[in-house]
C-alpha positions as CSV (number, residue, x, y, z in Angstrom):
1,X,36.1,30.0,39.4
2,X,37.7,27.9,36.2
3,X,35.5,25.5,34.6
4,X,37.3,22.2,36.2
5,X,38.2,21.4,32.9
6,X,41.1,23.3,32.6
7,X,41.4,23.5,36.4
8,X,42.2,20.1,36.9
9,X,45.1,20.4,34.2
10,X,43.6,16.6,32.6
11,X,41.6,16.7,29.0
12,X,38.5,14.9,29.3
13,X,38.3,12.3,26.3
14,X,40.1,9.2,25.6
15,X,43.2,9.3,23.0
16,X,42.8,5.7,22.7
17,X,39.4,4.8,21.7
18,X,39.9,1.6,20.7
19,X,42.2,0.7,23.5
20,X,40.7,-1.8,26.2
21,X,39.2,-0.3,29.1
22,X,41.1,-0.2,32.1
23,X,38.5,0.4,34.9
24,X,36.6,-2.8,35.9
25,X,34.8,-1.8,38.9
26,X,33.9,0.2,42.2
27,X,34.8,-1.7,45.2
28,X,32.6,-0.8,48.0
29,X,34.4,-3.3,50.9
30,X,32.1,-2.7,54.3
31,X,35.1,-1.6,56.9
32,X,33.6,-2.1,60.4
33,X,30.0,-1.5,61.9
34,X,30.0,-0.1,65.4
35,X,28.3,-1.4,68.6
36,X,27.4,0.6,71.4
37,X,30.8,0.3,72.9
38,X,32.5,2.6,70.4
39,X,29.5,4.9,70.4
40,X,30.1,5.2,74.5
41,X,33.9,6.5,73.6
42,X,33.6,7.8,70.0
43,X,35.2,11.3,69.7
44,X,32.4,12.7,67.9
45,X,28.8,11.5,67.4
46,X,28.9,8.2,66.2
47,X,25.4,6.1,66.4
48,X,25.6,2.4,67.4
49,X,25.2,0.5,64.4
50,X,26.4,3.0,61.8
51,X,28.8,1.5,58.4
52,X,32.1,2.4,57.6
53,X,32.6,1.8,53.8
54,X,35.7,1.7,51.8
55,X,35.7,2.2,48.5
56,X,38.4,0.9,46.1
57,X,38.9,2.0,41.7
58,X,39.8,-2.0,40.9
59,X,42.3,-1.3,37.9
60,X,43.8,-3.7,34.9
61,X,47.7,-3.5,35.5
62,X,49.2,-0.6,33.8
63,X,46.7,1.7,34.3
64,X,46.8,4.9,36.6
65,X,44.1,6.0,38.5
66,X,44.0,10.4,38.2
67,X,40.8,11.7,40.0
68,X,37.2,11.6,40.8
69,X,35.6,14.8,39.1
70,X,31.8,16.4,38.9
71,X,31.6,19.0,35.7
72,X,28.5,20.1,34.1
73,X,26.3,17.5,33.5
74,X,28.0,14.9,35.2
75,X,27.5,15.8,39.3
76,X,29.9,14.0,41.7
77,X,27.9,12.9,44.5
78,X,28.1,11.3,47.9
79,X,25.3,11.3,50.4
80,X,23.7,10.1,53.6
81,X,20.1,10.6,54.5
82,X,21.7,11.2,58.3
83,X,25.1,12.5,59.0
84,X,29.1,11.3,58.1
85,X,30.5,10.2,61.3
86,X,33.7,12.7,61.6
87,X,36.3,12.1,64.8
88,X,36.3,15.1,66.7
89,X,39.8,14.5,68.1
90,X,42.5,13.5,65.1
91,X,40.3,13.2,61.8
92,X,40.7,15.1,58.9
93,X,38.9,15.5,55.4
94,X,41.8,13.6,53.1
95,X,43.3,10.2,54.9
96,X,47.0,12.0,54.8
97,X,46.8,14.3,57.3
98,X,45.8,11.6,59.7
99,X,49.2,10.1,61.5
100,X,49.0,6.7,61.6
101,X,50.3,6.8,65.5
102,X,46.7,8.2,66.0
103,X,44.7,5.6,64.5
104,X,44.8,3.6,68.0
105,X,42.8,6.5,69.6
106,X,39.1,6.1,69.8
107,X,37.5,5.9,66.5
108,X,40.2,7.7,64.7
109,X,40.0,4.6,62.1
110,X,36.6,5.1,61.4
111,X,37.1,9.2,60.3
112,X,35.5,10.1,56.4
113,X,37.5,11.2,54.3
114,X,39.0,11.6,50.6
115,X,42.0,9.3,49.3
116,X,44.1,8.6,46.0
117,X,45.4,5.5,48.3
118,X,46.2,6.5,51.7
119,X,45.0,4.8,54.8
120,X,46.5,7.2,57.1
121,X,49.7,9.1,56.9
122,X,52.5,6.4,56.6
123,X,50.2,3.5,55.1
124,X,48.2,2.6,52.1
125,X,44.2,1.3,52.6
126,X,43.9,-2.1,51.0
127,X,40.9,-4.3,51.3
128,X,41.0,-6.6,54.5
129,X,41.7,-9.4,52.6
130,X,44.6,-8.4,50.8
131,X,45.9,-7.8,54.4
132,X,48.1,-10.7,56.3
133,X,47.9,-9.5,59.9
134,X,50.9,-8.2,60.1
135,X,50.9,-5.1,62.4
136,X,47.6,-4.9,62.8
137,X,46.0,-1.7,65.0
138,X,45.1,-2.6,68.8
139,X,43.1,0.1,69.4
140,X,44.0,1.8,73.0
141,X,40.8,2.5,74.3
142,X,39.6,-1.7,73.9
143,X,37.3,-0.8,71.6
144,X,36.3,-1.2,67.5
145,X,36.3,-5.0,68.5
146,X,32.8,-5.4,67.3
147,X,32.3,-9.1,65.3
148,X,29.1,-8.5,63.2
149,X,30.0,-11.0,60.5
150,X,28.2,-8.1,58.5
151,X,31.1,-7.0,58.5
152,X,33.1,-9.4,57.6
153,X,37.2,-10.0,58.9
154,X,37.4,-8.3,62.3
155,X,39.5,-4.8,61.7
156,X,41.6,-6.4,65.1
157,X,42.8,-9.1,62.9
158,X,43.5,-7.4,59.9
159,X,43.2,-3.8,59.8
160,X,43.5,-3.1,56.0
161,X,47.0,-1.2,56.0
162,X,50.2,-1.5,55.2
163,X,53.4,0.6,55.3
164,X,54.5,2.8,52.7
165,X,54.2,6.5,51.5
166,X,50.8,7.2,49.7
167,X,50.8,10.0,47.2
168,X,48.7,13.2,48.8
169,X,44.7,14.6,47.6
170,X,45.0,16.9,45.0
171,X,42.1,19.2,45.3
172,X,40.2,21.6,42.8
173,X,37.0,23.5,43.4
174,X,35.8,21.5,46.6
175,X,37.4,23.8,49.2
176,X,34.1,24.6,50.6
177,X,32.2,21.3,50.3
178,X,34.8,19.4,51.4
179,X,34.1,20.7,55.0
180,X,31.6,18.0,55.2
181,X,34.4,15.3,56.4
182,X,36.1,18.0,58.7
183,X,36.8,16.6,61.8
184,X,34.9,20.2,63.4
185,X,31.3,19.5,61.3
186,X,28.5,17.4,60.7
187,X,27.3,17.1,57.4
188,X,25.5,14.7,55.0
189,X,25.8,15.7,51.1
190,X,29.1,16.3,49.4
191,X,28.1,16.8,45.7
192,X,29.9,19.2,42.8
193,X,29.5,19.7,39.1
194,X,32.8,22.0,38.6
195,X,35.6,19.8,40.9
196,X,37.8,17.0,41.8
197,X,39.7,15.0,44.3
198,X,42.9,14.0,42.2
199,X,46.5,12.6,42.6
200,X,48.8,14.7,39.7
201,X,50.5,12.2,37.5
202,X,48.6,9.8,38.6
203,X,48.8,6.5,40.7
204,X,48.5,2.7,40.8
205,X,47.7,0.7,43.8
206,X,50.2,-0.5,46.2
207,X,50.1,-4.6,45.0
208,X,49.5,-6.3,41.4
209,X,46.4,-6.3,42.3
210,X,46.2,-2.1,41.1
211,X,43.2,-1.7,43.7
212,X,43.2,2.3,44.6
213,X,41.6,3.4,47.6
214,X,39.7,6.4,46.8
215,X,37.4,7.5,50.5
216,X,36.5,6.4,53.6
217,X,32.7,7.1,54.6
218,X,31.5,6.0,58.2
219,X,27.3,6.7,58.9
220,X,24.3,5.1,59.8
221,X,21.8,5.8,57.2
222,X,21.1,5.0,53.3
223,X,24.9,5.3,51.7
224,X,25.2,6.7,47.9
225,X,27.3,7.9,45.1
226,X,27.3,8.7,41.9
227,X,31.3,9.0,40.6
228,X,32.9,10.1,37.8
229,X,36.6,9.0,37.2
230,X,39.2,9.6,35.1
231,X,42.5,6.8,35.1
232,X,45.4,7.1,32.5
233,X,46.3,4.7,30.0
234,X,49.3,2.2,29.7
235,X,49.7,4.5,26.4
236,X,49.3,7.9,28.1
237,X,46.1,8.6,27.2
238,X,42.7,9.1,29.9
239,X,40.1,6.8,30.0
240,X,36.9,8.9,31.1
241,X,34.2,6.8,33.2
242,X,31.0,8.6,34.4
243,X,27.9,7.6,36.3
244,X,25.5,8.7,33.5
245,X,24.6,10.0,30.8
246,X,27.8,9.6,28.7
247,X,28.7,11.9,25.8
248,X,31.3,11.7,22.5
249,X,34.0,9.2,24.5
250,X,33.2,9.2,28.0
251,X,32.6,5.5,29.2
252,X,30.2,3.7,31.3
253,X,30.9,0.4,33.5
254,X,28.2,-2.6,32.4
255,X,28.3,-3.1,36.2
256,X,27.0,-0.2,37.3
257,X,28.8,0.1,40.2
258,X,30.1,4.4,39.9
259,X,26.4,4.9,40.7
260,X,25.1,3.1,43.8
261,X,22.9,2.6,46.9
262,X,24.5,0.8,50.2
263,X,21.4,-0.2,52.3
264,X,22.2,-0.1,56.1
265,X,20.6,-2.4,58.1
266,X,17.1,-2.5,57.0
267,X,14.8,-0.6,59.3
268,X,12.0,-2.4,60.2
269,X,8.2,-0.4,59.6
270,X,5.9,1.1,61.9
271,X,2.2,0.9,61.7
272,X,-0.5,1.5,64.5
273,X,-4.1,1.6,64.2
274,X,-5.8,4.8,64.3
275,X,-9.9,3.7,63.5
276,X,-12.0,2.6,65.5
277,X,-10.1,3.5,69.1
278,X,-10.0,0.7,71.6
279,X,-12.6,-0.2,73.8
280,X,-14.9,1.2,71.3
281,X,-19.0,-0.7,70.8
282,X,-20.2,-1.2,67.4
283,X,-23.4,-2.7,66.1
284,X,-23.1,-5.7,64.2
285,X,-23.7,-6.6,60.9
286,X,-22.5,-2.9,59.6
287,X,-19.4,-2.0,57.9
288,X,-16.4,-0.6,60.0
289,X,-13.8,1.1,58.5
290,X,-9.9,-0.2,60.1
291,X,-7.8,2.5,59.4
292,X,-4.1,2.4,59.8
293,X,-1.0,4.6,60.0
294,X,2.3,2.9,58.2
295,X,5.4,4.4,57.5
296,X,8.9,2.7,56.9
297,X,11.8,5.5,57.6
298,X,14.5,3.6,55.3
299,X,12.0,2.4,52.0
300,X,8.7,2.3,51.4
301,X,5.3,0.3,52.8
302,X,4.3,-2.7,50.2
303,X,1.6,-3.7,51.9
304,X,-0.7,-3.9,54.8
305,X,-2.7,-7.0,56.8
306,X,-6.0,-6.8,58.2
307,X,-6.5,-9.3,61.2
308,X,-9.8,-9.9,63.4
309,X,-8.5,-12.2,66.1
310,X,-5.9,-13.6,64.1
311,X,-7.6,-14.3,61.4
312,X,-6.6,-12.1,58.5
313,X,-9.6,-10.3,56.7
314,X,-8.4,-8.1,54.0
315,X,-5.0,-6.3,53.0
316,X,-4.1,-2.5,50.7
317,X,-0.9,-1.3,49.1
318,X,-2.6,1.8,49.0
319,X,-2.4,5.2,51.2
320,X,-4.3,5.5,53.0
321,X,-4.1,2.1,54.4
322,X,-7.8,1.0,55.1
323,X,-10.4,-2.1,55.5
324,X,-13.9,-2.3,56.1
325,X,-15.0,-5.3,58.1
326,X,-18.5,-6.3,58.4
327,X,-19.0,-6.6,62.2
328,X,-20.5,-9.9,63.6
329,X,-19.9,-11.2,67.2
330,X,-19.2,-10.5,70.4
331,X,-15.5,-8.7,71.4
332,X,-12.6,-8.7,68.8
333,X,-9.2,-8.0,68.6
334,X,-8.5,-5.9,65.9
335,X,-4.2,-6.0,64.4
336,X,-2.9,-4.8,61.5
337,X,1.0,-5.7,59.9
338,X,2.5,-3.5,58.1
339,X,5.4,-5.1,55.4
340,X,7.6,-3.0,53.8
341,X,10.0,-3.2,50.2
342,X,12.9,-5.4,51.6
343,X,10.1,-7.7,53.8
344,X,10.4,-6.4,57.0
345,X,7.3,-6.9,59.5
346,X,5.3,-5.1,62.3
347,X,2.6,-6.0,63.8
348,X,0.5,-2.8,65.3
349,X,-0.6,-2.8,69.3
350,X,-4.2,-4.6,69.2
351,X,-7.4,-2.5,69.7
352,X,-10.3,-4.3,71.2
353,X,-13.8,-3.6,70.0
354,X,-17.4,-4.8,71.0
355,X,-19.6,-6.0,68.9
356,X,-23.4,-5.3,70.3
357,X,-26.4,-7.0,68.4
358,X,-29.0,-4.6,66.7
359,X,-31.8,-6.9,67.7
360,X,-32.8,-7.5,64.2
């Protein structure tokens, strides 16, 4: 296989160093967030709850947006720590080859895929705000109605396309990878470090605004990218932007935002106690050891309670997550809460313990 460097048929350095930078930002605009309604009737295994994110190159005027590109040392990455929700039915790995008289069927809308503008076939993807209403997608089967204001405007009031004719995906090198948004697969990493999703001659976004859609990606877990792009210049050079570790006259945003992380809902922790087991007797005035089991499947566990009747005794940040009590008096109710890195809380099931006297 060519080095993507001359595969893609673009040089990758700016001619106009001095010129003023023309990206300003990645726009990730949340799209929708199913219910259990569009799980029931999905085409394809779509879990309640999951994200569909849109993301946007945000232009100055003038400039053209060219590709998104992974080549040695600067890896093009997008990932899920579950799976991209693919229709089964009429989706398709770029937003062209879907017609747009399919996007009332099921959760045709919802498809991932890879743009240089494109909504569908027939319409560009703007953001939901840009949109007036006009034409706006009644989905068939009465469903993507969900209102999590999560979500922001409702996709049945403004859908986020208009009509026009979108320029097509150019593809180098990703042949095989890209199979993770066919409408036949599951998958959850597309990365590369030698290839590109590209529009030849580049393009500029369908209002003043020169807002480019670039993908569509729907799933519910832990949503990240790291991008690299490449736009042309009012002057006909390239502007080169990548995620990290820039060399010679490649360009990085202050923002940060070609390398990301777009939490889901936050998971809440789990956390039982697993020492001593309930209904167990104890002697008093020794030291029992409260051991507990925590986990958070989205993040991390920050800390961890200790409670004797509701009454908390002690706390660890520490694996393995332990406390010992000195027993006194009668039966207690031992708890423990588990807390994890965005503040979530759960409170184990209580174990009950007896506390005898040793007569002393």
């Amino acid at each position: 296989m060519k080095n993507i460097m001359f595969g893609l048929g673009f040089t990758f350095f700016s001619l106009f160093s001095n010129a003023q930078h023309g990206l300003k930002k990645i726009i990730v605009e949340k799209y929708y967030i199913s219910d259990a309604k569009d799980a029931a009737v999905s085409g394809g295994k779509l879990p309640a709850g999951s994200v569909t994110y849109r993301l946007f190159v945000d232009m100055l005027p003038g400039y053209k947006f060219q590709a998104v590109y992974g080549i040695p040392g600067h890896e093009l990455r997008i990932e899920t720590t579950t799976k991209f929700f693919n229709n089964e039915d009429f989706g398709g790995t770029t937003a062209n080859v879907i017609p747009y008289r399919n996007l009332k069927n099921s959760t045709v809308m919802l498809d991932s895929w890879l743009s240089v503008g494109a909504g569908s076939e027939g319409t560009f993807g703007i953001l939901k705000s840009a949109d007036n209403g006009v034409e706006t997608i009644v989905n068939a089967n009465g469903i993507l109605q969900n209102n999590d204001p999560k979500a922001g405007i409702l996709v049945k009031s403004q859908d986020g396309l208009i009509e026009g004719s979108p320029s097509r995906v150019t593809e180098y090198g990703i042949d095989s990878i890209v199979s993770v948004f066919n409408n036949k697969t599951t998958g959850s990493v597309f990365s590369t470090s030698n290839g590109s999703w590209a529009c030849l001659g580049g393009v500029v976004g369908p209002d003043s605004s020169n807002k480019v859609l670039i993908g569509q990606f729907t799933t519910d877990g832990i949503f990240t990218f790291e991008l690299n792009i490449q736009i042309g210049t009012p002057n006909r050079g390239v502007e080169n932007y990548v995620a990290k570790y820039p060399v010679g006259k490649e360009l990085q945003l202050a923002n940060g935002s070609l390398r990301y992380t777009v939490k889901g809902e936050n998971i809440a922790p789990s956390i039982n106690i697993t020492s001593p087991l309930n209904g167990g007797t104890f002697e008093d005035n020794s030291l029992l050891p409260i051991t507990a089991n925590a986990s958070d499947p989205d993040g991390k566990i920050s800390l961890v309670e200790f409670f004797v009747n509701g009454v908390k005794v002690g706390e660890t940040a520490k694996s393995p997550f332990e406390f010992k009590w000195k027993l006194a008096g009668g039966t207690v109710v031992l708890t423990a809460v588990a807390i994890d890195d965005s503040g979530a809380m759960t409170t184990s099931s209580p174990v009950t313990v007896t506390i005898k006297s040793s007569g002393r």
